[in-house]
N, C-alpha and C positions, 0 to 999 in steps of 0.2 A: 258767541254762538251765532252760526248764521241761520236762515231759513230758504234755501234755494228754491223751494217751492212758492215762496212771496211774488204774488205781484208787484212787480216794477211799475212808478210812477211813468206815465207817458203821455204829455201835454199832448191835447189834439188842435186846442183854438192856439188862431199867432201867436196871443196877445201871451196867454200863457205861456207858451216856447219860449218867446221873448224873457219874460221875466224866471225863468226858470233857469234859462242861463246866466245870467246875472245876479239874481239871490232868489237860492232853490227855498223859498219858502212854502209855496205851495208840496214841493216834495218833501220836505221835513215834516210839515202835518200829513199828508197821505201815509208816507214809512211811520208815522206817530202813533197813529189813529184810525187808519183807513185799513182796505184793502191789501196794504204793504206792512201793516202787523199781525201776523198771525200769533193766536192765542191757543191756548188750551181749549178743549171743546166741552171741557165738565166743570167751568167755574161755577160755583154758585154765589149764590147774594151775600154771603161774606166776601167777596173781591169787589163790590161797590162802594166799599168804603175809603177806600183811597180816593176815588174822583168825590166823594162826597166830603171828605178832610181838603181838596182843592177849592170846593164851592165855600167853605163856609172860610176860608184865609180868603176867599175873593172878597165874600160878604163883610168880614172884618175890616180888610184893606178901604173898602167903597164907603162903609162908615165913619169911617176911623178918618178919611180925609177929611169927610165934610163936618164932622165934630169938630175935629183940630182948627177949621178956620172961626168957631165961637168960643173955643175954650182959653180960658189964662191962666198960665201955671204962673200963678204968685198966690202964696197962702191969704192972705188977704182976701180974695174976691174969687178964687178958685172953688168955691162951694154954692156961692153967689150963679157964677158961670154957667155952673151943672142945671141951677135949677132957672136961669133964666134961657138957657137950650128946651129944655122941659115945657114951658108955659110961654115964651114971646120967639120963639126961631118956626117959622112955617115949618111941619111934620117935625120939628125938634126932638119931640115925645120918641116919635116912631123909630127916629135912627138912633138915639138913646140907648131903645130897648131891644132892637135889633143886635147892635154894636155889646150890650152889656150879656143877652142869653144867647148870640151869636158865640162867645166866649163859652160859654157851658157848651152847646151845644157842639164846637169842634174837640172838646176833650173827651163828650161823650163817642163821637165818631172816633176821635185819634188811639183812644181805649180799647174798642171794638175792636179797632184796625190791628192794634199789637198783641191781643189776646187771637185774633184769627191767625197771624203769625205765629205764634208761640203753638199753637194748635199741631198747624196743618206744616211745623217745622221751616217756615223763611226765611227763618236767620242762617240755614243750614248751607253748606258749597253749592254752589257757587257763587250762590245770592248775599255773602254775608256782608259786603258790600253797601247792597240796597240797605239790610238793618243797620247797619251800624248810624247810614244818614239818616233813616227815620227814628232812631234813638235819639242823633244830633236836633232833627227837627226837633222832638218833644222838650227836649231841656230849652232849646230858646223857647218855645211855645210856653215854657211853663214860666222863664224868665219875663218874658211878654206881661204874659198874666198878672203876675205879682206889679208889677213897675203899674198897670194898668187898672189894678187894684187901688193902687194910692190914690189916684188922682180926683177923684170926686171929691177927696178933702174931707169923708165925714169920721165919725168917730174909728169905727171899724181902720177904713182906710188909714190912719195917720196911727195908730194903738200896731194896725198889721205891721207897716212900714219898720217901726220902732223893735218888735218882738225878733222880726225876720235879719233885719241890719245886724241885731242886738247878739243873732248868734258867732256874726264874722267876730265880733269882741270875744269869743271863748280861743280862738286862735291864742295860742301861747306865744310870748314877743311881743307880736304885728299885730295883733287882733284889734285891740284898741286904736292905733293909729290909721287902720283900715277899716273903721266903720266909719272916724269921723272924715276919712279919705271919700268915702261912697257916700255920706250925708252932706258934703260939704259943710260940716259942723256936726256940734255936738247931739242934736235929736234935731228930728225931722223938720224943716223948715223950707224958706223960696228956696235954697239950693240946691236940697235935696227935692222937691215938686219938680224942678224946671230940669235935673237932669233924666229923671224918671222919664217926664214927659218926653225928651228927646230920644231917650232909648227906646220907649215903647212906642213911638212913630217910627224907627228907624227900625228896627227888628223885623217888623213883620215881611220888610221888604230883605232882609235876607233871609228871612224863612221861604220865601218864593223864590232865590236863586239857590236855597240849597233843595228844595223841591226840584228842581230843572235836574240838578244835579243826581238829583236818585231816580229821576225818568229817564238819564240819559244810561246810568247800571242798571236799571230792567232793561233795557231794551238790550242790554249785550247778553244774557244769558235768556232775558225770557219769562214769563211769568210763570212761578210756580202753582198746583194746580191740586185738589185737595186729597188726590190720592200718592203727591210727593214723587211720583213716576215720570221720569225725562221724558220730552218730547220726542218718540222715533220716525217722526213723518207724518205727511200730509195729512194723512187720515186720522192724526190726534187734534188736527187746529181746526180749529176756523177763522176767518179775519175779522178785526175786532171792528170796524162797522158792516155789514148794519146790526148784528149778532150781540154785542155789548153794549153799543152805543143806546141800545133800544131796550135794553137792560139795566143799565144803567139809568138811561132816562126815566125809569119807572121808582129804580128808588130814590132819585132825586128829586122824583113829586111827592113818595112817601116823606121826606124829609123834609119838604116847603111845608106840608101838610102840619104837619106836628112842630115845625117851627115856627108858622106862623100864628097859630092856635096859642106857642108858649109868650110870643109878642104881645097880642091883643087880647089874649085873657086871663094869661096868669104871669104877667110880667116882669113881679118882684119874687115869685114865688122859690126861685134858687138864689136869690139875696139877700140879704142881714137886713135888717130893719136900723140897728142903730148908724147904719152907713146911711141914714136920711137924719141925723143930726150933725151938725158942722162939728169938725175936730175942735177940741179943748182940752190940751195938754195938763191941765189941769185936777181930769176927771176919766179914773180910767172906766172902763167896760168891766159889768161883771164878771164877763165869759169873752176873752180875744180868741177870735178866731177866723182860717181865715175860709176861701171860697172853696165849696166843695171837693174841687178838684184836686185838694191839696192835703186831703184830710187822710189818706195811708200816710203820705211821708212824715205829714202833721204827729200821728200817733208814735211812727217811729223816731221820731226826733224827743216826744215825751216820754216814752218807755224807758230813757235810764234816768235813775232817779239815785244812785247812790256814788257816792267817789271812789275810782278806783284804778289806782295810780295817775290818770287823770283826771281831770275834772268830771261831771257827769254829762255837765254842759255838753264840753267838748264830747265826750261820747257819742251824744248824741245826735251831733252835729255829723259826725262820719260815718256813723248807720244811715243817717238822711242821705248824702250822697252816693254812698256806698251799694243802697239797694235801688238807685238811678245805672251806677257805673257798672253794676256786675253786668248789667242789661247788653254791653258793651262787646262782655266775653262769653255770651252764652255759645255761642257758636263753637267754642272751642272745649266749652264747658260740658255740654250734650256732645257725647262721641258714639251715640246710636247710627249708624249704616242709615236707616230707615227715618224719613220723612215728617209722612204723615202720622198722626196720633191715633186717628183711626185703625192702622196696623200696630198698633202698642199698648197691647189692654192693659197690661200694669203699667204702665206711665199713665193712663189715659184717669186712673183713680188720682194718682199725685196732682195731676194736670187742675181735675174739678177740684181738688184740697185746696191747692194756689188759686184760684178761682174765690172760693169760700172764705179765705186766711184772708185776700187785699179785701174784701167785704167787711169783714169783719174788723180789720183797720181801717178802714173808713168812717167804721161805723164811731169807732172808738176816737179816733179822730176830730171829731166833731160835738162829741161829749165833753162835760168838763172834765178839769183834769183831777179828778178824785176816785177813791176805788165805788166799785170794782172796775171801771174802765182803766186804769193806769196796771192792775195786774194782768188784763185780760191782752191790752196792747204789748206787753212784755211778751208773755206768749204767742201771740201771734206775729210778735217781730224773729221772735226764736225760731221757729218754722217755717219763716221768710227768706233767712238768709239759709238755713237747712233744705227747704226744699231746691236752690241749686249749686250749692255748695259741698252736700253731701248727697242726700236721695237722687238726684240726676244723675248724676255720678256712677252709683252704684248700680239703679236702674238700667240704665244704659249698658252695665257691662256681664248685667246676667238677664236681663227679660229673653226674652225668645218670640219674636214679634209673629205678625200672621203673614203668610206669604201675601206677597205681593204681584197685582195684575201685571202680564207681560205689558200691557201697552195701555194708555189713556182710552182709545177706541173698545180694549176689551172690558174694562171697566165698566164702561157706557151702555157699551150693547149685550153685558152681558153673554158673551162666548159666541153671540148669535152670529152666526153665515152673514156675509156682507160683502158691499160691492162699493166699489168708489163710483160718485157720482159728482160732477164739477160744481161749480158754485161759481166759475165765474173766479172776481179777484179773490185771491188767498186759498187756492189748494183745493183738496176733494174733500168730500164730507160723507163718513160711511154708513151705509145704510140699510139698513136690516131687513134680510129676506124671510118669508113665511118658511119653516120648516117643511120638508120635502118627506 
């Protein structure tokens, strides 16, 4: 999709000319970012979360170097490491706990980000594209995690490692030959620390080239916008500086604010506590479990609990993935005409239910594994994979949604008399006149 009404980049200084013919980079951020992208004119602050899931991979990346140059993945002195970063490395402490609720804090955005999706219908034509790679991000992001998880070497971390490997072993055949393949032996040790470690330095740097790769499919159809209504012209967009950039800038100070408040005063507070005693294979944890973020698929991975024709293990093992991968085919799965959720008041009840149900697995998640949490998870995995397996489905092919605005602008202005006025780069912006 093009935008004929965009402003075209047009170097005025030499020096600019110059290097624009030889590598347009200043033109790839302007067409990026600037005046040369026009956007929707009714985003609201649920579309800030995508450059806010950029800021906090920036955050991780900037920490994550400079930890890696004190850290030594050998179980030996790897626990040692963490805590002489902590107390003898100048600001040690700070990029620690930066780098440790930096991690929470991009899953809380990246969550937000795919539940505003699932909303306001992203996954839907022509964009399914864009989701499918931010589905891709999320699985490494969550791969990240885990690998990242181990490495402080304390109990948690080394007890996680073991549990998580432990399910590749339910694979019938291969299982077993492919856990001690991924540990480099038999239970967690240097081999398995120092591949960890290698992967989770190396990941996040292709999670920033597959990032490039999902800004380069928005930009060919365009960002969707929360009334799910195509762009028809000028008078829907506006260009995305200084309009978002200035919008954006605002919740990325809401998000310093609250981030940095989680660094410097409640540091540990999304952390396990027994992940501050050094691993001892020796002595398991009452309660393994692993970081918050992991605590739905956690539940759904314990919800089966009886054999049936397979093992339970395994069971459970393909639900875990299972309700990662459907995420995959929703687009094809939802065969609703209609967008936005806000034009689909029965979907819009299922919608806050799936809302409620991953809450609720979370919740359960994180508990031990005794009832009534282990009945309550069953349940709420039942209605996991029923809400888009069957109710999407069905929904989809008998609701009767509410009609829908001819255009973004009518939305806007509410029907009002309007007139185009310029703005300069990126098109006209309409503007509502006092009734007559």
């Amino acid at each position: 999709m093009s935008f004929p009404w965009a402003n075209h980049y047009q170097p005025k200084n030499p020096f600019m000319k110059y290097l624009d013919e030889r590598l347009p980079l200043p033109r790839l951020v302007y067409n990026a970012i600037g005046g040369g992208y026009p956007v929707p004119r009714n985003l609201n602050y649920l579309w800030n979360f995508g450059v806010l899931a950029g800021l906090a991979l920036v955050i991780q990346i900037v920490t994550g170097v400079v930890l890696a140059m004190h850290y030594a993945a050998n179980g030996a002195v790897a626990f040692g490491s963490i805590e002489r970063i902590m107390r003898d490395v100048n600001w040690g402490w700070m990029l620690r706990y930066m780098h440790a609720n930096g991690a929470s804090f991009f899953f809380i955005v990246v969550y937000i980000h795919i539940f505003r999706g699932l909303y306001y219908g992203s996954y839907k034509q022509p964009r399914e594209m864009v989701w499918i790679l931010g589905i891709v991000i999320f699985l490494l992001m969550m791969a990240t995690a885990f690998m990242g998880y181990v490495l402080p070497w304390g109990q948690m971390s080394f007890w996680g490692a073991k549990v998580i490997t432990g399910l590749f072993g339910a694979i019938p055949l291969v299982g077993e030959g492919l856990q001690t393949w991924l540990l480099g032996g038999f239970a967690p040790d240097n081999a398995a620390l120092n591949r960890f470690f290698s992967l989770h330095y190396l990941l996040p740097f292709v999670i920033a080239g597959v990032v490039m790769l999902k800004i380069w499919a928005l930009h060919i159809p365009g960002s969707s916008n929360p009334t799910g209504v195509d762009v028809k012209g000028p008078q829907d967009t506006v260009p995305f500086h200084p309009y978002y950039t200035a919008k954006d800038g605002f919740g990325i100070g809401v998000f310093l604010i609250l981030f940095t408040f989680m660094v410097f005063f409640a540091p540990n507070y999304l952390g396990h506590p027994d992940n501050y005693i050094e691993a001892n294979p020796l002595s398991t944890p009452a309660h393994i479990v692993p970081e918050w973020y992991f605590w739905p698929f956690y539940a759904i991975l314990r919800a089966f609990t009886v054999d049936f024709i397979l093992p339970a293990k395994l069971w459970g093992v393909i639900a875990m993935f299972a309700s990662i991968l459907l995420l995959f085919f929703l687009t094809w799965i939802d065969r609703s005409p209609v967008r936005s959720t806000s034009y689909r008041p029965l979907y819009k009840w299922f919608f806050w239910l799936l809302v409620l149900d991953i809450l609720v697995l979370g919740y359960c998640g994180g508990a031990p594994a005794e009832e009534p949490f282990v009945i309550i998870s069953q349940i709420a995995s039942i209605y996991y994979f029923a809400h888009f397996l069957v109710i999407l489905p069905i929904v989809s092919a008998i609701e009767r949604p509410k009609p829908l605005p001819n255009s973004i602008s009518e939305s806007v202005l509410h029907g009002e008399e309007r007139e185009s006025a310029p703005l300069g780069a990126g098109g006209t912006f309409g503007k509502p006149q006092p009734a007559e």
